[in-house]
Backbone as CSV, one residue per row, in Angstrom:
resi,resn,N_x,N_y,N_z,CA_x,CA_y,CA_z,C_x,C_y,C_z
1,UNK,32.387,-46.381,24.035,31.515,-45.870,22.983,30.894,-44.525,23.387
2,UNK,30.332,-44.559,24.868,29.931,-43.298,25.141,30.769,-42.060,25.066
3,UNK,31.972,-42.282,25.807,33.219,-41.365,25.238,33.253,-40.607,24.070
4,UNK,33.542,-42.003,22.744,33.546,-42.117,21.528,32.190,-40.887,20.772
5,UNK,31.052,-41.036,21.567,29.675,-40.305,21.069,29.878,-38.857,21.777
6,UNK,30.605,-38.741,22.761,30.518,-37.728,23.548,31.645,-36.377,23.026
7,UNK,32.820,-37.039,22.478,33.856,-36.512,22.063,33.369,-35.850,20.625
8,UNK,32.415,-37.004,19.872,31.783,-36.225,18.556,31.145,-35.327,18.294
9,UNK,29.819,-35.386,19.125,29.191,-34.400,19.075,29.918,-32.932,20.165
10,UNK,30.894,-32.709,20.847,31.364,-31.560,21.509,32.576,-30.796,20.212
11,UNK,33.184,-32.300,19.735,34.303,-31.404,19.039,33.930,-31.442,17.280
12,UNK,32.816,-32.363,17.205,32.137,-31.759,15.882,30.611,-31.535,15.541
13,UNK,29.408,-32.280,15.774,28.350,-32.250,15.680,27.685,-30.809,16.501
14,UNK,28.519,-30.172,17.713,27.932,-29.150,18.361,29.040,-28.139,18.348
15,UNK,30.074,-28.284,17.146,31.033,-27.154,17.249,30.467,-25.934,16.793
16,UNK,30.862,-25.093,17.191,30.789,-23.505,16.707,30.484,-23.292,14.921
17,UNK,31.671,-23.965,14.707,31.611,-23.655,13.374,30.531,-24.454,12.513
18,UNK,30.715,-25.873,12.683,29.685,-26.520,12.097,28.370,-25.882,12.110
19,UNK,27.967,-25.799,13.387,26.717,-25.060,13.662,26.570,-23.714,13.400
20,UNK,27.088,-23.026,13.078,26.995,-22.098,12.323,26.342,-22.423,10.875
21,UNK,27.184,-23.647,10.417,27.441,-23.654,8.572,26.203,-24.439,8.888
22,UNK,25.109,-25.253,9.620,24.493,-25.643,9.467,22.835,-24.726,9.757
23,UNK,23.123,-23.642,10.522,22.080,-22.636,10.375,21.967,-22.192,9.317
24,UNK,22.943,-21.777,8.680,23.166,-20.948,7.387,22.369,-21.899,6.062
25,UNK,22.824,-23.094,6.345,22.202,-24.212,5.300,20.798,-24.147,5.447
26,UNK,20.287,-23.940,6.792,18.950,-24.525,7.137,17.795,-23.041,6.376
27,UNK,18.478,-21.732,6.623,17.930,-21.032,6.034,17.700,-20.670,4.374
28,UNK,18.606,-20.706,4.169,19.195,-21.105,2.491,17.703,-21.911,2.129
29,UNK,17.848,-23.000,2.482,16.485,-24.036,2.108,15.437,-23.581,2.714
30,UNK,15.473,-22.895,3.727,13.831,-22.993,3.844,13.448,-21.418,2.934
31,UNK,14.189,-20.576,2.760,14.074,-19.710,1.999,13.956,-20.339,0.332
32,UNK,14.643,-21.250,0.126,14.148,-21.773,-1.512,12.810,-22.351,-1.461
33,UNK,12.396,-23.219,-0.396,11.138,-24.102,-0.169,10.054,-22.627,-0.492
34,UNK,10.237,-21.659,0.332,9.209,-20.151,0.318,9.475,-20.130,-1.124
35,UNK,9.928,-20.103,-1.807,10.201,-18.887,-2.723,9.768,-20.122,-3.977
36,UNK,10.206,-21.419,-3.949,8.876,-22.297,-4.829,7.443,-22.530,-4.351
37,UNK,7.035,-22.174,-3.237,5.903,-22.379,-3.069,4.776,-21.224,-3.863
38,UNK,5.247,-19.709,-3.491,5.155,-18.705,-4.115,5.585,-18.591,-5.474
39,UNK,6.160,-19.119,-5.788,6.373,-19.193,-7.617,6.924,-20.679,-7.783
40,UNK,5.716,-21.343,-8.082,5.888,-22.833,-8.134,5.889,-23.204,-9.753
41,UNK,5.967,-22.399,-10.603,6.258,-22.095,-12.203,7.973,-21.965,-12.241
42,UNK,9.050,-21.653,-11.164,10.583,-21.752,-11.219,11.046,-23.206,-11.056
43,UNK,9.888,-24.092,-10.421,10.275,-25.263,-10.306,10.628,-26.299,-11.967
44,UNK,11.111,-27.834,-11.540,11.157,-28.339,-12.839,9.578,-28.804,-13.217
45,UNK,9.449,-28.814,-14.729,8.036,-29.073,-15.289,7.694,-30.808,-14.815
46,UNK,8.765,-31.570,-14.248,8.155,-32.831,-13.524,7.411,-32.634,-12.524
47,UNK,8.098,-31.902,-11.270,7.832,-31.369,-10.269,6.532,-30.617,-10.702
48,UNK,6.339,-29.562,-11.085,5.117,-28.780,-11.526,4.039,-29.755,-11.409
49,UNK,4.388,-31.058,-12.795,3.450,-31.785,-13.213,2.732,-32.612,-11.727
50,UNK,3.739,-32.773,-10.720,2.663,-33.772,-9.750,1.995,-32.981,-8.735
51,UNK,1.499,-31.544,-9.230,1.512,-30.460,-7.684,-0.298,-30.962,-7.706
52,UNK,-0.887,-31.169,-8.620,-2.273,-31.528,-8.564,-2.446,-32.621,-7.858
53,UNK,-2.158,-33.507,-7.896,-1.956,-35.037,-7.215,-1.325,-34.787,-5.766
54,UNK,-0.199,-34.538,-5.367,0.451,-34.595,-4.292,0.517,-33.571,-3.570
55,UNK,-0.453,-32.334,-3.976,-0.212,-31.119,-3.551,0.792,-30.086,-3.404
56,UNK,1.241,-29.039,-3.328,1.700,-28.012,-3.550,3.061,-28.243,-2.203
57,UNK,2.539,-28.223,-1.261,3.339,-28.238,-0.362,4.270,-29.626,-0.336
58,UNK,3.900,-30.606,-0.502,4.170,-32.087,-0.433,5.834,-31.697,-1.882
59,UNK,5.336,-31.391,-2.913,6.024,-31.556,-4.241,7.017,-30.441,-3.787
60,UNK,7.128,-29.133,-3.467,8.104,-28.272,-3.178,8.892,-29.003,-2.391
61,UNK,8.757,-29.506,-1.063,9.389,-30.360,0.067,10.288,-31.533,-0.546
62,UNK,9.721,-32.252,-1.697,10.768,-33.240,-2.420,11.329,-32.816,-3.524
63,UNK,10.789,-31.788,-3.934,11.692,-31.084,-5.111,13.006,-30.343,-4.535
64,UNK,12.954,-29.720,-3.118,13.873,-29.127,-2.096,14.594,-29.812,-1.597
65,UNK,14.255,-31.349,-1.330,14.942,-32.280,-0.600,16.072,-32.979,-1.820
66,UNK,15.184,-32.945,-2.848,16.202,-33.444,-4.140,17.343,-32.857,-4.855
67,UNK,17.317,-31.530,-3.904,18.151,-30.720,-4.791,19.721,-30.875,-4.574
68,UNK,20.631,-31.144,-5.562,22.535,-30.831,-4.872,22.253,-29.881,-3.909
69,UNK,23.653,-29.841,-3.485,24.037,-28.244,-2.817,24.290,-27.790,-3.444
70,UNK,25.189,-28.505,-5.109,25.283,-27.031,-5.562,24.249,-26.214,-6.759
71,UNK,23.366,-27.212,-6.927,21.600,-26.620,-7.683,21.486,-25.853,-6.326
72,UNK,20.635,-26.379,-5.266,20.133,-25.373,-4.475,20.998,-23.996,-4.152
73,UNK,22.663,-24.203,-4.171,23.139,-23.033,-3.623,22.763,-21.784,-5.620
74,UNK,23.056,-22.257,-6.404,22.894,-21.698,-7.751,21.601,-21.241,-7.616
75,UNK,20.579,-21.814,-7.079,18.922,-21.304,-7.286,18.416,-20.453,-6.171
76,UNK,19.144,-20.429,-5.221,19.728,-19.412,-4.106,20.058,-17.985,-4.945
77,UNK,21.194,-18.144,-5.338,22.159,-17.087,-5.753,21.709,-16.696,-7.461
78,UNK,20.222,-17.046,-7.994,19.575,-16.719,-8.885,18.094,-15.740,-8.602
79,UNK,17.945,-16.158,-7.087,16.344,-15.512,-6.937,16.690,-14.839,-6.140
80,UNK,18.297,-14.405,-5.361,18.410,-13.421,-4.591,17.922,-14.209,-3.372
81,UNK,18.223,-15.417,-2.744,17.763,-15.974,-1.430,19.195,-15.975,-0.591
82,UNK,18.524,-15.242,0.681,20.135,-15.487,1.007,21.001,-14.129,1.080
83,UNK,20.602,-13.179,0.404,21.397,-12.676,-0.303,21.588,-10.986,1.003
């Protein structure tokens, strides 16, 4: 099994490439998370609706976490994130 765990993470979990595509992801989102916090009126009017209750930061974080890849990559490639 250790093998088995050892072989995964060298020839995929810590490959070059993956890790690459997974920096790239990580910025992507935290650049959408900025960019609803600062204009928290682009978000959906559900989302909007619980920012009083759950706070601002809390509601961006599950509105970000909820998103496809391919909503978040579209809302990316709409506000210029990324870009």
């Amino acid at each position: 099994l250790q093998d088995f765990s050892g072989f995964m993470y060298r020839q995929l979990y810590e490959h070059p490439a993956v890790l690459d595509a997974n920096h790239e992801a990580v910025a992507l989102m935290r650049g959408l998370f900025l960019h609803y916090v600062k204009h928290p009126d682009a978000m959906g009017r559900k989302a909007r609706e619980r920012i009083p209750e759950e706070g601002l930061m809390r509601t961006v974080c599950d509105y970000v976490a909820g998103c496809t890849d391919r909503y978040a990559l579209e809302e990316c490639q709409k506000y210029g994130i990324g870009a």
